[in-house]
N, C-alpha and C positions, 0 to 999 in steps of 0.2 A: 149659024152655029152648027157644025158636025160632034155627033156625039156616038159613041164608037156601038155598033148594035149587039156585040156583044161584051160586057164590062167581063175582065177574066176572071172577077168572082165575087159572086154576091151572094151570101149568105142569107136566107131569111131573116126578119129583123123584127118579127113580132114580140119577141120576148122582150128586145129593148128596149122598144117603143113605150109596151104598158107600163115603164119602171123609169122612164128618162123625162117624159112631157113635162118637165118642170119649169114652170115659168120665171123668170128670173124678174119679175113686174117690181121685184124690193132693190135690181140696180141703179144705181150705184149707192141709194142709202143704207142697204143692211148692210152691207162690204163696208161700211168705214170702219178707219182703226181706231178710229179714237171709242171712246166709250166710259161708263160713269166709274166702273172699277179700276182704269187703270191708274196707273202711278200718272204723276204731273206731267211728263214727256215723253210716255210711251207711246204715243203716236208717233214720232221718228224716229223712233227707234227702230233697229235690227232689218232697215231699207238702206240699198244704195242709193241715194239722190244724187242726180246728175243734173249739175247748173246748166243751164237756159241762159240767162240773161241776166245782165248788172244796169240796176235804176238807178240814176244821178244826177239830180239839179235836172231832175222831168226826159230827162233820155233816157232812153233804154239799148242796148246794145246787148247784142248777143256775142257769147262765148268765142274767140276766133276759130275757124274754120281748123278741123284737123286737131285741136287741143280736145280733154276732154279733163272737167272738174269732176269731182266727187266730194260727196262728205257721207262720212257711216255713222250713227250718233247709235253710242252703246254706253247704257249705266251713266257714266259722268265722263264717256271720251269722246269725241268727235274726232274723226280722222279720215284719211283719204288723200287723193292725189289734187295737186295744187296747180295742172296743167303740166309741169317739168319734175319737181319734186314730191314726197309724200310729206303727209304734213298731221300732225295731233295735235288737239289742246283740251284740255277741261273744259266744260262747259255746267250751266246748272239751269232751273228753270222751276214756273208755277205749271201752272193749266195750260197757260199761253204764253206764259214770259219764256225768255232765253236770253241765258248769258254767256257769252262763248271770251273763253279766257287769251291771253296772249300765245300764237300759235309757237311750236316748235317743228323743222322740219330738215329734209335732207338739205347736201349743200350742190348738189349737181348744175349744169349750166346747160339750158338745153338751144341750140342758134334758130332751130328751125319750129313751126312758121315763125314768121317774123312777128314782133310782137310779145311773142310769150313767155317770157321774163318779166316785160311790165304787168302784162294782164295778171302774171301769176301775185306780183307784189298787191297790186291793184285787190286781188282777192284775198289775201288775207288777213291784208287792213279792214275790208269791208265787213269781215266774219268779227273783228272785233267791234263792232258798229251795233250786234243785233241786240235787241231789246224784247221781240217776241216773233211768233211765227204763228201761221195758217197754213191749215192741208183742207184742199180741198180737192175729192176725189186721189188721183194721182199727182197730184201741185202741191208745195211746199213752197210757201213764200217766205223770209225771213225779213223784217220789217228794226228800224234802229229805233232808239228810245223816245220817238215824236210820231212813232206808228205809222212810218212809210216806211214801202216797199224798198228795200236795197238788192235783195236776190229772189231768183226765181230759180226753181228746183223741179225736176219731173222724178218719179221712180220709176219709169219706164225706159230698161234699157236700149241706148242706138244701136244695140243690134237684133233688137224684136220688129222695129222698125224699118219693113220693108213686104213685100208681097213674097208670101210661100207657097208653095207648091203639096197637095196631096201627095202622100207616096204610098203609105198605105194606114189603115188603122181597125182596132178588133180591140179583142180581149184579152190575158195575161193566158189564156189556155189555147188560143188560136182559131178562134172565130175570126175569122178576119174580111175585109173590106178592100178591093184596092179597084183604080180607078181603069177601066180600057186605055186601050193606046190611045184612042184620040178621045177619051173625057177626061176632062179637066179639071180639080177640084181647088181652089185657091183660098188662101184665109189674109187680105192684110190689117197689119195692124199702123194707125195712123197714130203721130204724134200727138194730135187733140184728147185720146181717149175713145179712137170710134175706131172699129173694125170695117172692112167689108171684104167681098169675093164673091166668088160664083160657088156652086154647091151641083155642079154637074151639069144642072139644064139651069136652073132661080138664080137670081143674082140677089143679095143678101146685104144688108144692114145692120149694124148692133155697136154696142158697145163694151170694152173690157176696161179693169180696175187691177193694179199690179198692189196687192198687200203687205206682202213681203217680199224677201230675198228672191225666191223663188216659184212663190204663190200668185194667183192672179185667177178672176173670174171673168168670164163668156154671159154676155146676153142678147140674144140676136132678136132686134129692134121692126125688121120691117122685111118684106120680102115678097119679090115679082113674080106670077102664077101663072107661068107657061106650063104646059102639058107636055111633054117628051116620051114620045109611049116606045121608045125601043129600046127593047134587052135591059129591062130592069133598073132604068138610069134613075126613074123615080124613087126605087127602096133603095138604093144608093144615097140618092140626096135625102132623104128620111131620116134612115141612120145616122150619117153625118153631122145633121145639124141637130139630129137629138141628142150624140155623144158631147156631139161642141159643145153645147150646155151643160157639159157635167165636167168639161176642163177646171183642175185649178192648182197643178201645177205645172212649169215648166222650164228647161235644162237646153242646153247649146250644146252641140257636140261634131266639130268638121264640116260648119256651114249646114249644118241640121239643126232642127226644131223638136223637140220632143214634148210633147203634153201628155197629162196624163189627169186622172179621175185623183181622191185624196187616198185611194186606196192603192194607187197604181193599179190598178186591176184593168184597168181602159187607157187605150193608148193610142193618141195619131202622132205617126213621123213626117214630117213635113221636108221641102231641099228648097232654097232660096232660087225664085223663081227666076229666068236669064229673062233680060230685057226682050 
C-alpha cells in the first residue's frame, strides 16, 4: 500500500475528535421509522422504494435488468414509475395492513428492454394484491391478504450503490481535509445495508440505514489496525471516520456524492470511483 508522505492538508483534529466519538452501538434500532406516535403508515411514507423483486407461486425474480420501479407512498397516494410509465393510486392501511386501490397511469409504450411492458402490467396487478407490509431496516416487503410476500422494496437508491472516492471534506467555515496524491480514501455502500472502504491506511466495516428522501445514518462496525506513520495519514483517518459518523444527509450532483452532518455544517464530497 503507497500512501503519499505528505497528505496536502491536514488540519489538526483534536477539536473534532472530543465532540464526534459517538458511537452508533443503537444501529440500526434507533434509526427505525416506525415508532408508537406515528400514524398507521407513516413508516412508508415520504421514501422512495425501489422494487427488488416479484414473489409468485414460491419464485422470486428480480426487476429486469435496465428497468427501474418505484413507489412514493404519501398521505393516501402512492405513485411512482411503473418501469415505462408513471403510475398513482389511493391506498389506505392499519399499523401493518395495506390496501392499495386500482392504479391509474400514463399511456406511453416503452420497446426496450425486452420484457417491460409485461413486467410493468405484471406490477400493477400485483400492487393490487397487497394486504400488509414489513420494513425492516432499509426493506419493505409488501405481502397479499394470506400474508405472503409478493414484493420486495429497498429505499436505498442504485445510485448510492457503488464505491466512492474522497475528494475532500471539513467544515461550512473551511477547515478542511483532503487526501495526497497517492492516499486513497473510499466509502462503499453495498445493496445488503453494509458499507466498507479504506480510510487512508484501516480498511473499514459498518453499516448505514437510508430513513428518508434524503436522510441516512453511518455506523462503522469493525476496522484493521495497521500503523502508517507518515505525513499525518493517521489524523487524516481519524477525522474521517469520526466525521463519517456524524453523516446524515445526503444529495447527488454530476456523478458526485455529497454528505453532510443535520446541520450541514460538516461536509465530505466524494466522485464515483473509475474501475
Amino acid at each position: 500500500m503507497t500512501i503519499n508522505p505528505k497528505p496536502e492538508k491536514i488540519v489538526p483534529v483534536t477539536w473534532l475528535l472530543s465532540g464526534c466519538l459517538i458511537l452508533l452501538i443503537c444501529l440500526p434500532g434507533c434509526t427505525q421509522i416506525a415508532g408508537q406516535d406515528e400514524e398507521p403508515t407513516q413508516r412508508i411514507n415520504n421514501l422512495t422504494w425501489y422494487l427488488v423483486t416479484f414473489h409468485e407461486d414460491g419464485r422470486v425474480e428480480p426487476v429486469i435488468n435496465g428497468t427501474t420501479i418505484t413507489a412514493f407512498f404519501n398521505e393516501d397516494l402512492v405513485s411512482g414509475s411503473a418501469g415505462c410509465n408513471q403510475y398513482s393510486a389511493s391506498y389506505s392501511g392499519g399499523p401493518d395492513s395495506l390496501t392499495i386501490g386500482s392504479p391509474i397511469s400514463t399511456e406511453m409504450y416503452c420497446e426496450t428492454p425486452q420484457g417491460i411492458m409485461v413486467q410493468e402490467t405484471h406490477y400493477l396487478s400485483m400492487l393490487q394484491r397487497s394486504g400488509s407490509f414489513q420494513i425492516n431496516e432499509s426493506t419493505l416487503e409488501i405481502a397479499d391478504g394470506n400474508g405472503t410476500t409478493i414484493l420486495t422494496y429497498t429505499a436505498i437508491p442504485p445510485d448510492l450503490i457503488t464505491t466512492w472516492r474522497m475528494i475532500t471534506f471539513g467544515t461550512a467555515e473551511g477547515q478542511t481535509w483532503t487526501p495526497g496524491t497517492l492516499t486513497t480514501i473510499t466509502l462503499r455502500f453495498n445493496p445488503d445495508g453494509t458499507i466498507s472502504g479504506n480510510a487512508g491506511c484501516n480498511d473499514y466495516t459498518g453499516k448505514f440505514q437510508v430513513n428518508r428522501a434524503d436522510s441516512l445514518v453511518i455506523g462503522i462496525t469493525g476496522m484493521t489496525k495497521m500503523y502508517c506513520g507518515i505525513g499525518g495519514v493517521m489524523e487524516l483517518e481519524d477525522a474521517y471516520t469520526a466525521m463519517l459518523r456524524q453523516m446524515r444527509q445526503f444529495s447527488f450532483n454530476d456523478n458526485k456524492l455529497l454528505l453532510s452532518d443535520s446541520t450541514g455544517y460538516m461536509r465530505m464530497l466524494f466522485e464515483r470511483k473509475l474501475p
